[in-house]
Structures are given as structure tokens and as C-alpha cells.
C-alpha positions in Angstrom: 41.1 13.1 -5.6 38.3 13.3 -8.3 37.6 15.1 -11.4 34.9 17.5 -12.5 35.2 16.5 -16.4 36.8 12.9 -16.8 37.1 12.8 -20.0 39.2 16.0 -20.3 42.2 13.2 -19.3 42.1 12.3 -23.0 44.4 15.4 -23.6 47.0 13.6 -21.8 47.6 12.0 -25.0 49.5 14.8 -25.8 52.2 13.3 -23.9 53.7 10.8 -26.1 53.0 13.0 -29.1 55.7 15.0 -27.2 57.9 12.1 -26.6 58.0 11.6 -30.5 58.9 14.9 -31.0 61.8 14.8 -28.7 62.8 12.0 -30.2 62.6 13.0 -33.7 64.2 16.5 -33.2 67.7 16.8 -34.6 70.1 16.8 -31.8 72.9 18.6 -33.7 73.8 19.8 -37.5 77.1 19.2 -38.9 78.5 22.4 -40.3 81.7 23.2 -42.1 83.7 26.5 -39.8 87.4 27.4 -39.9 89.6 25.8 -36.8 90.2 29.9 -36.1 86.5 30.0 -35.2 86.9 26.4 -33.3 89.6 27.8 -30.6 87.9 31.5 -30.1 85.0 29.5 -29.3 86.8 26.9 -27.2 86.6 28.9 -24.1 82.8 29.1 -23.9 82.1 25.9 -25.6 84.4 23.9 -22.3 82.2 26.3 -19.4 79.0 25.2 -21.6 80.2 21.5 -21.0 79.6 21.7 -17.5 78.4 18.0 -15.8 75.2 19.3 -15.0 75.2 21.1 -18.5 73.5 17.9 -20.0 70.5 17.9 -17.6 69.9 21.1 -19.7 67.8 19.5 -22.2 66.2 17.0 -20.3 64.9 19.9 -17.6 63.2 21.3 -20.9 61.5 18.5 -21.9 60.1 18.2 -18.1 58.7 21.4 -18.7 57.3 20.6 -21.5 55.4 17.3 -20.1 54.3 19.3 -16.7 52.5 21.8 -18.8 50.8 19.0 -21.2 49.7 17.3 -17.9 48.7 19.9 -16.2 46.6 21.3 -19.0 45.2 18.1 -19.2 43.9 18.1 -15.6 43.2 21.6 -15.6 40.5 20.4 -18.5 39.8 17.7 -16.3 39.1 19.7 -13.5 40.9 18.4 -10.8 39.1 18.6 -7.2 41.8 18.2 -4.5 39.4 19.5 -1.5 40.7 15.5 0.4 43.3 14.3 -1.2 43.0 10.3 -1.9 40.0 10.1 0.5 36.8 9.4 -0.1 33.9 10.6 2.0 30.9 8.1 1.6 27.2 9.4 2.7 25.0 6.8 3.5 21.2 7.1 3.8 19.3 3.9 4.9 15.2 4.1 5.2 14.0 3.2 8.0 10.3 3.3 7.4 8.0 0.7 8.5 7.8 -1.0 4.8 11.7 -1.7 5.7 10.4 -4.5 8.5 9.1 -6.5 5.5 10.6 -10.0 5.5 12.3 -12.5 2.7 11.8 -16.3 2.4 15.1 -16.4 4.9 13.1 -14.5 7.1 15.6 -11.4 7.5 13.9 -7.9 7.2 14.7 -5.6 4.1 16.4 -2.9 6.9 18.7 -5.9 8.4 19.9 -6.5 5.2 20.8 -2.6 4.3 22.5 -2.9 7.4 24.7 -5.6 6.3 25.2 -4.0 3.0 26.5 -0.7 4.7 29.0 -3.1 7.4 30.7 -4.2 4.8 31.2 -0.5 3.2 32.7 0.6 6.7 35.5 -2.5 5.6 37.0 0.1 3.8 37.0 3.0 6.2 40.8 0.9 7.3 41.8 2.8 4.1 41.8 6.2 5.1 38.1 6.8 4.0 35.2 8.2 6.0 31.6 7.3 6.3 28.1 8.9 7.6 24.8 7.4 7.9 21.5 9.4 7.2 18.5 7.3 8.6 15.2 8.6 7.5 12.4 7.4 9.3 9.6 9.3 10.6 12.3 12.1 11.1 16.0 12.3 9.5 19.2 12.7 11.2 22.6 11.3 11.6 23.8 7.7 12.7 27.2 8.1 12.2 28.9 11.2 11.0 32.3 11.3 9.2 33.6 8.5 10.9 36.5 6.4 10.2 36.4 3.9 12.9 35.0 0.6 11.5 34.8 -0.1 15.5 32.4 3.2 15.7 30.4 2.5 12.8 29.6 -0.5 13.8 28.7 -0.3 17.0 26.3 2.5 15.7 24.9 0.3 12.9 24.3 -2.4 15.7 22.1 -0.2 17.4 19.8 0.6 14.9 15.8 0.1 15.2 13.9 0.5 12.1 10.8 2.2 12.7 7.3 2.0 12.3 6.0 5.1 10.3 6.5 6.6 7.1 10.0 7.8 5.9 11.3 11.3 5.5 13.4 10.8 2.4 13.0 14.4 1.3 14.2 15.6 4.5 17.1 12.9 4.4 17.6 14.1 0.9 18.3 17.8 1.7 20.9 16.9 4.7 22.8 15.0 1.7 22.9 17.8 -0.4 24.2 20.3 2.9 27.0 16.9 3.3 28.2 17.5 -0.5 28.3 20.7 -0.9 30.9 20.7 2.0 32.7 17.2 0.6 31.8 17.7 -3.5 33.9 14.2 -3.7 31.6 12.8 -1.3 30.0 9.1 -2.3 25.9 9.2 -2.1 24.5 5.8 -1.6 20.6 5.3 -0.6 19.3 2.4 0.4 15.5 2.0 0.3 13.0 -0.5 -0.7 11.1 2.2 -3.2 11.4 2.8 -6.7 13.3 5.7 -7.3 12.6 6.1 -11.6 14.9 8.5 -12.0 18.7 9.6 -10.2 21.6 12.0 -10.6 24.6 12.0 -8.1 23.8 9.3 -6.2 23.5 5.4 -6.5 20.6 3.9 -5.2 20.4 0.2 -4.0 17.1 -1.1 -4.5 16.0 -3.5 -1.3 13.0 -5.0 -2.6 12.2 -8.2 -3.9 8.7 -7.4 -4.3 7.6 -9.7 -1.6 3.8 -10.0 -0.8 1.7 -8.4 1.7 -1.8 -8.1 3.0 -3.0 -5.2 5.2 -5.8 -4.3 7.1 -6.8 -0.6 6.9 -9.6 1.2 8.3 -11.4 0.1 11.2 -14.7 1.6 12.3 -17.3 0.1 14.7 -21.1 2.0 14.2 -24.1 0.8 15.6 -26.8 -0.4 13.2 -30.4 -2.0 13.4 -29.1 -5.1 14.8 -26.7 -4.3 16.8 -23.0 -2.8 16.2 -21.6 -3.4 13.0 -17.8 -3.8 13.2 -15.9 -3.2 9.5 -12.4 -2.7 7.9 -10.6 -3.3 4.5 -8.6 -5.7 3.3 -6.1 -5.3 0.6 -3.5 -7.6 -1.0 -0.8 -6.3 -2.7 1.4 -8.0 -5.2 -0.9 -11.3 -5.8 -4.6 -12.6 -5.8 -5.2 -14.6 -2.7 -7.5 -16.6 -0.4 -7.5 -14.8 3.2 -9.2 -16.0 6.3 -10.1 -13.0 8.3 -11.5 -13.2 12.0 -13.3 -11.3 14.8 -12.2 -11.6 18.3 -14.2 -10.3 21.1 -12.5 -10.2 24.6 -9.4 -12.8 23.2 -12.1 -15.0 22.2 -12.4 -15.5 18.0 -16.6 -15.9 17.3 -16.4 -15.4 13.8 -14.2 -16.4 11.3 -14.7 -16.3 7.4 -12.8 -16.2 3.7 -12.1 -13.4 1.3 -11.0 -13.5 -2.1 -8.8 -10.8 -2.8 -7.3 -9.4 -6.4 -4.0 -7.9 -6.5 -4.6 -3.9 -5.2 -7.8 -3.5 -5.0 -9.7 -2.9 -1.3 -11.9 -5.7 -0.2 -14.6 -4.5 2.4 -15.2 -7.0 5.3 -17.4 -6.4 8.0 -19.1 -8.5 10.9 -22.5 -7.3 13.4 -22.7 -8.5 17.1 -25.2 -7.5 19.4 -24.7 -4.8 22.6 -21.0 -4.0 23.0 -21.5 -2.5 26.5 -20.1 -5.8 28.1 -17.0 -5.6 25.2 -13.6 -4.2 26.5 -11.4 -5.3 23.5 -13.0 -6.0 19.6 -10.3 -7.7 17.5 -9.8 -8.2 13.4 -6.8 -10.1 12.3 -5.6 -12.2 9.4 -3.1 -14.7 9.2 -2.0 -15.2 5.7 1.5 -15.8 6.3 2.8 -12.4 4.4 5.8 -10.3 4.4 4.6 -8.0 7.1 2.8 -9.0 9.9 2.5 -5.1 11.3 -0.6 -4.5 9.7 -2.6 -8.3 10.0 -4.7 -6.5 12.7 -6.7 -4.3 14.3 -7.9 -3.5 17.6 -10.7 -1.6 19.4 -11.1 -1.1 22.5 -13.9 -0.3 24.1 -14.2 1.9 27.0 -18.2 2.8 28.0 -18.1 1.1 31.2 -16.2 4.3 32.3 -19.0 5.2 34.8 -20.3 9.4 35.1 -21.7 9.9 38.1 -24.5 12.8 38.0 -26.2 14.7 40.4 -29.6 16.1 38.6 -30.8 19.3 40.0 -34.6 19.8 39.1 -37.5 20.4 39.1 -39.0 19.1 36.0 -36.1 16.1 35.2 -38.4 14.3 32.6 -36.7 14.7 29.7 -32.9 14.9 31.4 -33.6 11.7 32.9 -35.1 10.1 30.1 -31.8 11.1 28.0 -29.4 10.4 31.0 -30.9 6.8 31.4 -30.5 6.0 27.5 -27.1 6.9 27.4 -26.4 4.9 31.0 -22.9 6.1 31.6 -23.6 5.8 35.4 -25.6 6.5 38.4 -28.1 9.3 37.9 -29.4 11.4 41.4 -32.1 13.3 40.8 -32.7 15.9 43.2 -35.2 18.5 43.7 -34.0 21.9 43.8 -35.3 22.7 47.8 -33.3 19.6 48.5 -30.0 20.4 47.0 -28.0 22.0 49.4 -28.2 19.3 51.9 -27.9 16.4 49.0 -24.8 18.2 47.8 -23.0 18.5 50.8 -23.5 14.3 51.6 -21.9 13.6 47.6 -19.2 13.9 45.5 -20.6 13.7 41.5 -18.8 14.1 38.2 -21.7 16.1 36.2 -23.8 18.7 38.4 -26.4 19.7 36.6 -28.8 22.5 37.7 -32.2 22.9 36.0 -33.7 25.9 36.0 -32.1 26.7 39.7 -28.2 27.7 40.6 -26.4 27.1 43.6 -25.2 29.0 46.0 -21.5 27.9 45.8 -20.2 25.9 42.9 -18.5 22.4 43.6 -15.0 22.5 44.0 -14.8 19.0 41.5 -16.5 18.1 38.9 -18.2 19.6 35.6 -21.4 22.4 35.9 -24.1 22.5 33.8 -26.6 25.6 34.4 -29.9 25.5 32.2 -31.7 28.7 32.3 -30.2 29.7 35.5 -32.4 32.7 37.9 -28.5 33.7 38.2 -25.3 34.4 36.1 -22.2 33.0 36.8 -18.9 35.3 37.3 -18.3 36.9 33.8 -21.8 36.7 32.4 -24.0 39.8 33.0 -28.1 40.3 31.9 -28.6 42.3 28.8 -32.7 41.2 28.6 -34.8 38.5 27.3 -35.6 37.8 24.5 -38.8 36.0 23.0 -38.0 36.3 19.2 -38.3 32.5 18.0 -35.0 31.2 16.3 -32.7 28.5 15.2 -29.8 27.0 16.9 -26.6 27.2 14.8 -23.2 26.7 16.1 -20.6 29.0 16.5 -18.9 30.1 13.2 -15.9 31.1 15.1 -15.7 26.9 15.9 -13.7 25.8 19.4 -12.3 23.2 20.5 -15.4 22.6 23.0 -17.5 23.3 20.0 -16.1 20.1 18.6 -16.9 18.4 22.1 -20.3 19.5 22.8 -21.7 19.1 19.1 -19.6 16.0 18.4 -22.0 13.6 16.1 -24.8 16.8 16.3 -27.0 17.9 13.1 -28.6 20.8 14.9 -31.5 20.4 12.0 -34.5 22.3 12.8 -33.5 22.9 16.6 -35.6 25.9 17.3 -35.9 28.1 20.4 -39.0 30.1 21.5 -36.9 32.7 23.7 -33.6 32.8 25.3 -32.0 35.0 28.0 -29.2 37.6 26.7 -26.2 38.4 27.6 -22.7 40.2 27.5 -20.1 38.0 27.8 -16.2 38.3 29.1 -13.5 36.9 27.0 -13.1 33.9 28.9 -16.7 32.5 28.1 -16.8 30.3 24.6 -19.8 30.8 22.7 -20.2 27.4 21.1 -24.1 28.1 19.8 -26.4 31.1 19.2 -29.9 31.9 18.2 -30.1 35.0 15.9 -26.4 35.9 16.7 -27.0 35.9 20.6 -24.9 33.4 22.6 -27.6 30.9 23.8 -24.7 28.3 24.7 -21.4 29.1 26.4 -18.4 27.0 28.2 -15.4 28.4 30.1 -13.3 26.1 32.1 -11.2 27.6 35.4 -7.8 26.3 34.0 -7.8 23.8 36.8 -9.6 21.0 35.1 -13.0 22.6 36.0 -15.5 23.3 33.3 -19.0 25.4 33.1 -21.4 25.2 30.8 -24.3 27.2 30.5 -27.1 27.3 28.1 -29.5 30.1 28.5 -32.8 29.0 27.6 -35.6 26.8 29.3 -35.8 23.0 27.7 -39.4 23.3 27.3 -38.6 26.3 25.2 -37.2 24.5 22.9 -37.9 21.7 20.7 -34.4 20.2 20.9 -36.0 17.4 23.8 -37.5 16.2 21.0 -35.0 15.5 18.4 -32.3 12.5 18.6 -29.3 15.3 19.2 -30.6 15.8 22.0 -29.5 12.1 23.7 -26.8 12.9 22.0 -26.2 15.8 23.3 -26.3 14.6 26.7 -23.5 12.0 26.1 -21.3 15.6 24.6 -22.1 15.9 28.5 -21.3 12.9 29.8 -17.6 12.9 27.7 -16.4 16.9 28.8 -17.6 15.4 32.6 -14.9 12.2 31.9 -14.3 12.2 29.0 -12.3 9.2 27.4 -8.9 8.1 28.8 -7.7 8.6 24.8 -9.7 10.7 22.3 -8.9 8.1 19.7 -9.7 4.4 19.7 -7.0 4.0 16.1 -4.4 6.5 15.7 -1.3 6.2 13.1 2.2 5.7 14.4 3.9 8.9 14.7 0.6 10.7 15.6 -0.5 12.9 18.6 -3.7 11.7 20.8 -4.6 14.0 23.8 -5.4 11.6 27.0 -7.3 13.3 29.9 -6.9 12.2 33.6 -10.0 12.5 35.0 -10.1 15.1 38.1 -10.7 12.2 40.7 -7.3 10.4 39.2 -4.5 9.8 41.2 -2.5 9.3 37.4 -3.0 7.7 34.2 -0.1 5.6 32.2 0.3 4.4 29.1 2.1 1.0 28.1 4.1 1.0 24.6 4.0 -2.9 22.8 7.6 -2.5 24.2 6.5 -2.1 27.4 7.6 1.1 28.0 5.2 3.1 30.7 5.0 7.0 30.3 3.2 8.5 33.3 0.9 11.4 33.4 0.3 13.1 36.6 -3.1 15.1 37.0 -3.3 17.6 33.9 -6.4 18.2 32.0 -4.7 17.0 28.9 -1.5 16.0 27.4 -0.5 14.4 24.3 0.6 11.9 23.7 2.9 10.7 20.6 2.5 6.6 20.1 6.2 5.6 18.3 5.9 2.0 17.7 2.6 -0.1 16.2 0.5 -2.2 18.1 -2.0 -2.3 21.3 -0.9 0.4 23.9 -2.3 -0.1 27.3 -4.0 2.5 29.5 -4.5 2.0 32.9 -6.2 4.9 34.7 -5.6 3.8 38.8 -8.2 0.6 38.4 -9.4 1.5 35.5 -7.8 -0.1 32.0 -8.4 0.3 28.5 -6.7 1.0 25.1 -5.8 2.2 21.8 -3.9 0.7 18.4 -1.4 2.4 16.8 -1.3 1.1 13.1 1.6 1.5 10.8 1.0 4.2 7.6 -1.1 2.9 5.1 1.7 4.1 2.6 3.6 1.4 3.9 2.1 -1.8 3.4 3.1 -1.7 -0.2 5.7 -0.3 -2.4 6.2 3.3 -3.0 7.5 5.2 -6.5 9.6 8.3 -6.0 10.0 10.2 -9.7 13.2 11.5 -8.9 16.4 12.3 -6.8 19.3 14.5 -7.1 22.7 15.4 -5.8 24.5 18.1 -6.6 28.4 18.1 -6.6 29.1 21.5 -7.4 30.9 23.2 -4.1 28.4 25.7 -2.7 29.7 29.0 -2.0 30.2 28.7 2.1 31.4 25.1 1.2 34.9 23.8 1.6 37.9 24.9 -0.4 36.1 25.9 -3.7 37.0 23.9 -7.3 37.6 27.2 -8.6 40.6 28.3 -6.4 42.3 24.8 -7.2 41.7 25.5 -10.5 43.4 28.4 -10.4 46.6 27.5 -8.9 46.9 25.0 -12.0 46.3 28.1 -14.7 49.2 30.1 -12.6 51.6 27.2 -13.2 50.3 26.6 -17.2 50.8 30.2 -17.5 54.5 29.9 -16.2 55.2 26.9 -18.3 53.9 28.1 -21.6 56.0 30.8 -21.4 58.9 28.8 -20.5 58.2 26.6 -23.6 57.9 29.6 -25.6 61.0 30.8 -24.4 63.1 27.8 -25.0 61.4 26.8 -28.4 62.6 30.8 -29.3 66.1 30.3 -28.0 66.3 26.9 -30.6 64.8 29.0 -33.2 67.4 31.9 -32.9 70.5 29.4 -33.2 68.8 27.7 -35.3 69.0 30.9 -37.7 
């Protein structure tokens, strides 16, 4: 039982003043009569005297203090919707910044857990509780339950987690909870700062204890070799931290930062050729709060060979790109001698220069360049020797992101170009005055062709840097990475590809949990927890690191939270029809007071 308007209950000081009345109201008058009036009388005065006549009186006054009361709590506003029970709502963040740890060593969520075990004690009286966790998602623990057993047992198998937290999501299934118990108890238990809150106590978790991250690794090459960078922040003092780089689980460089309170240090280290580098490690150990974010991992995968077959006549200036990039074993075959070569090999990337084969391999990815003939869905409209630049697509693709990935396409010109017409399935990822010079179209069984329609010495793109790079684009849609991120954020998607010669490819949580993928092109993949996860593709292994959300290595400020009480229309049994049975029996009683005090009044005179 609650009450809409407390301090309504002050009216129930209307009762004694009622008492005093009775009290002070005469009980009878002596009056002066003639003994002739005293026996006519006699009759009806002995029926009046009835034993349960004096309860008379005292029924009145009952009367009388039911309808003070119950004007009182009819001000009051009396919700009856569960009787003496009390429905508590729980909602315990479970966000990453939750795993931070005190002096005692015991995380900020283990404690919220104790907090809401002993609130369960008092589930033996009759009450209820439910748990909202809001981690990366929200969603009931425990709902309505009155089992301390049950609640326990869930609490026990809690597992904060490692991303951000959906509080606004939590917040709106507390406010679907009240309107259906608008007794209900809100209680959140976070380690943000929540300024400002209405219907709800919050218990703060934090006792702001100190943390360094590590955000934002990137390895680029440079003029000496591959620079490898990050930042470091500290957040909640200035401090002294040692940061080191570890190359293949062996630390080579190790060094000191001084970091202020909240502001981004940049840290960086250069090695020579990575090539030979499977794993590239930063780390600190300054002995904070959180250790999920003292480090950062890259792995490096290039040693992921791509075999090419090199169909040509004039290779110069494929070769001289395909040996720069040296992602594998290059064949370079003249164009008389393909059929026979073909038949004797199994390649990754076929490229045909200037020539087309008969029948297309079965495996592996297809590069025509100015083919003599089309490929299915391509048809001749003319040629066309009007000079122009290359530009990409404006309809963009996601092979548009593949093939020009790291691409400036400045001043790539093209003296003339074949034209054609085009079926739906081909992608047109570049064009030279609005014709499609560069199109893709995969067979939807792992499969891909690309075709670009103009001769390489017709073109001055040989010459520029994109073009190295744009035989790597190559190189990557042939086998592409294993993972198409080396860093990803926990609670984000990565697509991993296994490679058409695959048997399968797994990936390995920090847990140690394996999820399998059997041959699709792609599939995504969500990582869940932080840390290195493993992938092993048959012999092959690599990697990537899920970190935790920046958000979370320091403490958050939310403005405001809300509850409302008020019953929502499709809610439980609504304040208003409780309130309503009280005015039906005021009604009733005031007019039974009026009634009696009328009677008094009429002997009176």
C-alpha cells in the first residue's frame, strides 16, 4: 500500500478534533415536564432502552471517524493495486567500466551484486524483486520473483560484460515495469554520475579509482620502416607509465611517459620490415583499476601466400607490381602457352592480359584486361578513343571499397577504352566519361570476375603508385584476409572470409570458445568479450583484438533519469477506480452525518 499525495494524511488530524467534540457534546438536558407526560411516554421511552439501544451512539460516532479517515486517504490518494507488497526493480550496469577494481581487489559489478543479495533478504516478506542488467543489450535477470533461492541463483550467474551499457534501453523497460506496478521500488546501480533523478534511487558504485588506457592503435609504414603508434591516456591522476613494444612475445623496446590527468599522450615506436612479424604488441603495466584496456595487439597476417598465374604477353609492368607486393608465387605464362599451363595448376588469381580463355577456371578469382572477348552478360557497344579520367563509381559498392581501398585515382588517364552494355549483375566500380571501363560480378559461389576494359599501355595508371596498389586490391578479393579488421570494438561485427581452397576457418574467444565457419564467402562475426581472438584457417593462424569501448575506461555523466509512477492506461488496476470506491463510501457517510447531526438538531428544537 502507498500513497499518491503523503502529505494529504495530515487531515487525519481531524480525528481527535472529533474526539473532543464527542466528548464535549452534552449528553442530556435536564428539563422540567409533568409525571402525565413521563408515563404517556413510558411506553416508547422502555422499547428505546433496548440493550443494543446504547451502541446507538457509539455506531454514529464510527461513522463519523470512517468518513474523516477516509477523506483523509482519499486526499492522500491511496494506491491499493498490491496490497502490503512491494515490488522492487532492480537495474545493475553491466558495462565494461563495471570490471574496474578497489584496493580489496573486488570489481564495482561484484559488489552491486552483493548490494542487490542482500535486497532479495527481504523477498521472505512477501515482496517481489526483478533485475534489469544493461550491458551491451538490456533484458531481464530475474523477473517478479520472490524466491530468495531463485534470485540468487540468478545473481550467481551473472557475467559483467565487456562493452558499453544500454542504460536508455534499461531505462525504458523500467518505466513499461511501473506503469504495470506504480508501487514498484526503482533502484539503479551504476558506476556513472547520474546529476539529476526522479522516481528512482540511484546507488553510486564508484570510488573514483584510477585508470590508464590505451586507445588507438595503427601500424603505417614510413621512410624507415613501419611505424607502430597508439595513445595513452590517464584518467583521474598525473602519472609515470612504462609502456612497451612486443614483437612475436618478445618485448624490444621499452620506454616512460609522463601523463596529466585526461589528456591523450601519443606514443609511438618504428621497426624495420614486418613481413617476418605475426603478432606486434603495446602494453602498460601501471598497476590500475582496469587492466582490460593495458594493451593492444596486431597481428599480422601478409605471409598469407596468393598464388598467381599471369597470362601475357607483355607482363612488364604486372610483374614488376606483382613482385613488389610479393604475396606469393608469380607464373608468368605466354598466352600460346596457356591452355596446357592451366590444365598442369591450380592458382588463386588468373590473370589474362590482353587474351581470354576458352573456359574459365572452376576456383579461383579472374582478372580480364582488355579482353578480344566478353564474358557472359557483357556485350560490345564500340570503342572508344576519346581520352579521359578514371573516377570511381558514384553509385559506390562494396567491391568499390575493395578494389580502390587506399586508391587516389589522381590524374589516372585513359587514351581509349572498349564499351559496353552491361547486365545487372556486373558492378561498375570505375568509368571514364560515364562509360564503365571497370566492372566485377562474382557467381554467388565464392567466384569473382573482374574485368577492366582498356589496354595498360593505354593508360598511364602503370605509372602512378595506385597502381601497386592496385594490384594488392587484387591480391586481397583473390584471398583476402582471414578478418577484415586487425582492432575491432567489443560488441562489433567483422566479416571473416574462408578462402575457396579452405576446408574451414575458426575463431578462438579469450574464453576459449571456438565458433566454426564452414566454406561461405563471408560471415560475420560478433567478438563479445575483449582480448586476442585466435584464427586458425586449416594450417594457417592469425588474429584480431577486440578492445573494450573507449567510453569505458573512465567515468561517464548522465544529465538525467526518470520514472514515472503514474498508472498508464493499459496498466494494472488504475489509481483512479480505487479512488473512486473511496468517494462512493464518503458520499454515503456524509450523508449519514448529515442525517444524524439533523435528527439532534430537530430534538434539539
Amino acid at each position: 500500500m502507498s500513497f499518491q499525495t503523503p502529505s494529504a494524511l495530515w487531515l487525519l488530524l481531524g480525528v481527535p478534533i472529533l474526539i473532543v467534540i464527542w466528548l464535549i457534546r452534552p449528553q442530556h438536558e435536564n428539563r422540567r415536564v409533568s409525571s402525565s407526560y413521563i408515563w404517556r411516554l413510558s411506553d416508547r421511552f422502555m422499547k428505546r432502552r433496548l440493550p443494543l439501544s446504547n451502541l446507538t451512539r457509539w455506531l454514529v460516532f464510527l461513522l463519523q471517524f470512517l468518513l474523516v479517515s477516509g477523506c483523509a486517504i482519499l486526499a492522500a490518494g491511496l494506491i491499493m493495486g498490491h496490497g502490503g507488497k512491494v515490488d522492487y526493480l532492480v537495474i545493475l550496469d553491466s558495462s565494461a567500466s563495471m570490471r574496474t577494481k578497489n584496493e580489496d581487489g573486488e570489481t564495482r559489478f561484484d559488489r552491486a551484486v552483493k548490494l542487490i543479495k542482500d535486497l532479495a533478504k527481504e523477498t521472505s516478506d512477501g515482496h517481489s524483486l526483478s533485475v534489469i542488467t544493461a550491458g551491451e543489450k538490456a533484458g531481464y535477470t530475474v523477473s517478479g520473483s520472490s524466491s530468495r533461492t531463485e534470485i540468487n541463483d540468478a545473481l550467481g550467474g551473472l557475467v559483467c560484460g565487456w562493452g558499453g551499457s544500454a542504460l536508455p534501453e534499461a531505462m525504458t523497460l523500467a518505466q513499461l515495469f511501473v506503469y504495470e506496478h506504480p508501487s514498484a521500488e526503482v533502484v539503479l546501480y551504476t558506476d556513472q554520475t547520474v546529476n539529476e533523478y526522479d522516481g528512482l534511487s540511484v546507488v553510486d558504485l564508484s570510488a573514483e579509482e584510477w585508470n590508464a588506457a590505451l586507445t588507438d592503435l595503427s601500424v603505417s609504414s614510413s621512410g624507415a620502416g613501419f611505424e607502430i603508434s597508439a595513445r595513452l591516456t590517464s584518467w583521474g591522476r598525473d602519472e609515470r607509465i612504462s609502456v612497451g613494444l612486443t614483437v612475436n612475445d618478445k618485448l624490444i623496446y621499452a620506454e616512460n611517459h609522463d601523463c596529466l590527468s585526461g589528456t591523450a599522450e601519443n606514443i609511438s615506436f618504428t621497426i624495420g620490415d614486418i613481413s617476418g612479424i605475426s603478432k606486434i604488441e603495446i602494453s602498460i603495466d601501471p598497476g590500475d583499476a582496469l587492466d582490460a584496456d593495458n594493451r593492444l595487439v596486431y597481428y599480422n597476417d601478409t605471409e598469407q601466400t596468393c598464388d598467381t598465374a599471369l597470362i601475357s604477353d607483355t607482363p612488364i609492368y604486372l610483374s614488376s607490381a606483382f613482385s613488389a607486393v610479393n604475396r606469393g608465387e608469380v607464373s608468368v605464362i605466354p598466352s600460346n602457352a596457356a591452355p596446357i599451363a592451366l590444365q598442369t595448376g591450380v592458382f588463386d588469381l588468373y590473370v589474362f592480359d590482353g587474351c581470354a580463355p576458352e573456359s574459365f577456371p572452376v576456383l579461383g578469382t579472374i582478372v580480364l584486361i582488355n579482353p578480344p572477348s566478353l564474358p557472359d552478360g557483357l556485350s560490345s557497344a564500340g570503342e572508344s578513343d576519346q581520352p579521359g579520367q578514371l573516377m570511381a563509381s558514384a553509385a559506390g559498392s562494396g567491391y568499390q571499397t575493395k578494389l580502390l581501398s587506399d586508391l587516389t585515382l589522381d590524374r589516372v588517364s585513359i587514351a581509349k577504352h572498349q564499351r559496353v552494355n552491361a547486365s545487372d549483375d556486373w558492378t561498375t566500380v570505375c568509368s571514364v566519361s560515364e562509360d564503365p571501363v571497370l566492372l566485377v560480378r562474382s557467381n554467388g559461389i565464392g567466384q569473382t570476375t573482374v574485368v577492366l576494359l582498356f589496354d595498360l599501355h593505354d593508360s598511364n595508371l602503370p605509372m602512378k603508385a595506385d597502381f601497386v596498389g592496385f594490384v594488392r586490391n587484387l591480391l586481397n578479393l583473390a584471398v583476402p584476409p582471414l578478418a577484415d579488421k586487425k582492432i575491432v570494438t567489443v560488441g562489433d561485427k567483422l566479416t571473416v572470409t574462408v578462402p575457396q581452397t579452405a576446408n574451414h576457418l575458426s575463431v578462438i574467444s579469450p574464453e576459449g570458445e571456438t565458433t566454426v565457419f564452414d566454406y561461405e564467402s563471408e560471415a560475420e562475426y560478433k567478438a563479445l568479450s575483449a582480448g586476442p581472438h585466435r584464427l586458425i584457417c586449416d594450417d594457417y593462424e592469425t588474429g584480431f583484438f577486440a578492445v573494450i569501448p573507449e567510453s569505458e575506461g573512465h567515468r561517464q555523466t548522465t544529465e538525467s533519469l526518470s520514472i514515472s509512477h503514474e498508472t498508464a492506461e493499459t496498466g494494472a488496476e488504475p489509481v483512479e477506480a480505487v479512488s473512486g470506491l473511496w468517494k462512493i463510501i464518503a458520499a454515503v457517510l456524509l450523508l449519514i452525518l448529515l442525517a444524524e447531526w439533523g435528527i439532534y438538531i430537530y430534538e434539539q428544537y
